[in-house]
VOBA-1610 file (N, C-alpha, C; in pm, whole numbers, padded with zeros to 5 digits, always signed):
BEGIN
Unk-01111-01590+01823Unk-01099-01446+01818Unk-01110-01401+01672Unk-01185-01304+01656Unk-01199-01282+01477Unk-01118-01187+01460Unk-01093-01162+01355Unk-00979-01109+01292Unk-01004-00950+01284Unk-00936-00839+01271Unk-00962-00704+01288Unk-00986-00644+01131Unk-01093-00614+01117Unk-01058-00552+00963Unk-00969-00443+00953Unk-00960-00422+00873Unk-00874-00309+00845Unk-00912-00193+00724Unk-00874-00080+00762Unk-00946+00025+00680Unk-00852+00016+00575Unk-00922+00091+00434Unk-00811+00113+00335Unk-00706+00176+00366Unk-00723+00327+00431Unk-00622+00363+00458Unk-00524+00255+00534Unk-00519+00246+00613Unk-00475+00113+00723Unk-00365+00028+00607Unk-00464-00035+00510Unk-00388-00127+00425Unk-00297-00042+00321Unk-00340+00101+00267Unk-00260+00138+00204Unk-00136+00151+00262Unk-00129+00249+00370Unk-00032+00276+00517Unk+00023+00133+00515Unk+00023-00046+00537Unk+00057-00097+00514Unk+00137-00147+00422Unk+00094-00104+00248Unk+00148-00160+00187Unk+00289-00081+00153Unk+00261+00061+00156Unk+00399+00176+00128Unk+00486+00114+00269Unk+00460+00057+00337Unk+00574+00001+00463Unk+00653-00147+00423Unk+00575-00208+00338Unk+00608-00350+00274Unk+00727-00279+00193Unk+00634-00209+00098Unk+00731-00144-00034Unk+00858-00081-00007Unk+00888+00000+00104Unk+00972+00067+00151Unk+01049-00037+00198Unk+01032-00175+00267Unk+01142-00280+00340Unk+01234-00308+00208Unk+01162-00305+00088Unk+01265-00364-00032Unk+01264-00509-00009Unk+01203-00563+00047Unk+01144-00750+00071Unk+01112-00776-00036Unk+01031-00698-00088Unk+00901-00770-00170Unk+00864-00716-00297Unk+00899-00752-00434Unk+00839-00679-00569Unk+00721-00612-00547Unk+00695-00525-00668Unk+00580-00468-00639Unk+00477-00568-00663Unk+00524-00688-00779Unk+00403-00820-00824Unk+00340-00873-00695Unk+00487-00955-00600Unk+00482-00971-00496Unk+00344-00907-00395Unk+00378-00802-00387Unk+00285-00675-00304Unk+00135-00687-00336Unk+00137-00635-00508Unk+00008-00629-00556Unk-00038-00772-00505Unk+00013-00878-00517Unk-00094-00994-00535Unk-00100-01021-00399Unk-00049-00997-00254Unk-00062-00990-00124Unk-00172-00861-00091Unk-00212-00808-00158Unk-00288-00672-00062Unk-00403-00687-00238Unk-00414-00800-00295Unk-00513-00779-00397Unk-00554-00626-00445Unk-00429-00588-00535Unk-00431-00477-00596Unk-00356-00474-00712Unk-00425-00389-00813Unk-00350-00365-00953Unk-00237-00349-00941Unk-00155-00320-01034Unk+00012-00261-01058Unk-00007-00114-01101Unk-00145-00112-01144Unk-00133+00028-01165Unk-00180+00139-01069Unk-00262+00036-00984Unk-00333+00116-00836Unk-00183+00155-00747Unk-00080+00014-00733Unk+00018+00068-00644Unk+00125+00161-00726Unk+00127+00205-00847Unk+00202+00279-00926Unk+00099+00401-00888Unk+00033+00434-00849Unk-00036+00540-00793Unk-00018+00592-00679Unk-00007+00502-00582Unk+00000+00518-00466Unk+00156+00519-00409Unk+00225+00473-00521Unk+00351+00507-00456Unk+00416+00673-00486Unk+00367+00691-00605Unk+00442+00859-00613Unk+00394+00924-00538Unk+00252+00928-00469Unk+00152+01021-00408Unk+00248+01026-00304Unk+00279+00914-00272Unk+00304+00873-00072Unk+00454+00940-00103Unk+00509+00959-00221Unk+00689+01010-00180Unk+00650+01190-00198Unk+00552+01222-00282Unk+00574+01362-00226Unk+00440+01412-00151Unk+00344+01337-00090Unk+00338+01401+00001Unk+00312+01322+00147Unk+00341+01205+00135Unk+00368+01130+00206Unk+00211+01100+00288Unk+00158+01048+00404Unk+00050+01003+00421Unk-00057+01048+00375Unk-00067+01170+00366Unk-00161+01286+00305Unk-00205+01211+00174Unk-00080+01203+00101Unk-00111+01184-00017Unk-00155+01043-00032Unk-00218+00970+00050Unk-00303+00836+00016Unk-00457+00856+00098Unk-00509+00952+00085Unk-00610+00964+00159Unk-00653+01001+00008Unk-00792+00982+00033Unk-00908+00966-00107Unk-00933+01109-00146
//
């Protein structure tokens, strides 16, 4: 069975759900979803004020 891709959104929506458990550093994160520290330092203020909206392109 092959595997489902997944859209960015999808993975962003993913990763603010990782980030939010408090599991996992952001290093942690970035190097699981192959992304900068400064891409998810982006994506995390967007997503607290305006929440999904604010990770759409």
């Amino acid at each position: 069975m092959p595997y489902k891709e997944r859209t960015t959104m999808e993975q962003k929506v993913e990763f603010i759900c990782e980030w939010r458990t408090q599991k996992y550093s952001i290093t942690e994160l970035c190097k699981a979803f192959k992304i900068s520290h400064h891409t998810s330092y982006k994506f995390i203020p967007r997503f607290e004020k305006e929440r999904i909206k604010g990770l759409k392109e």
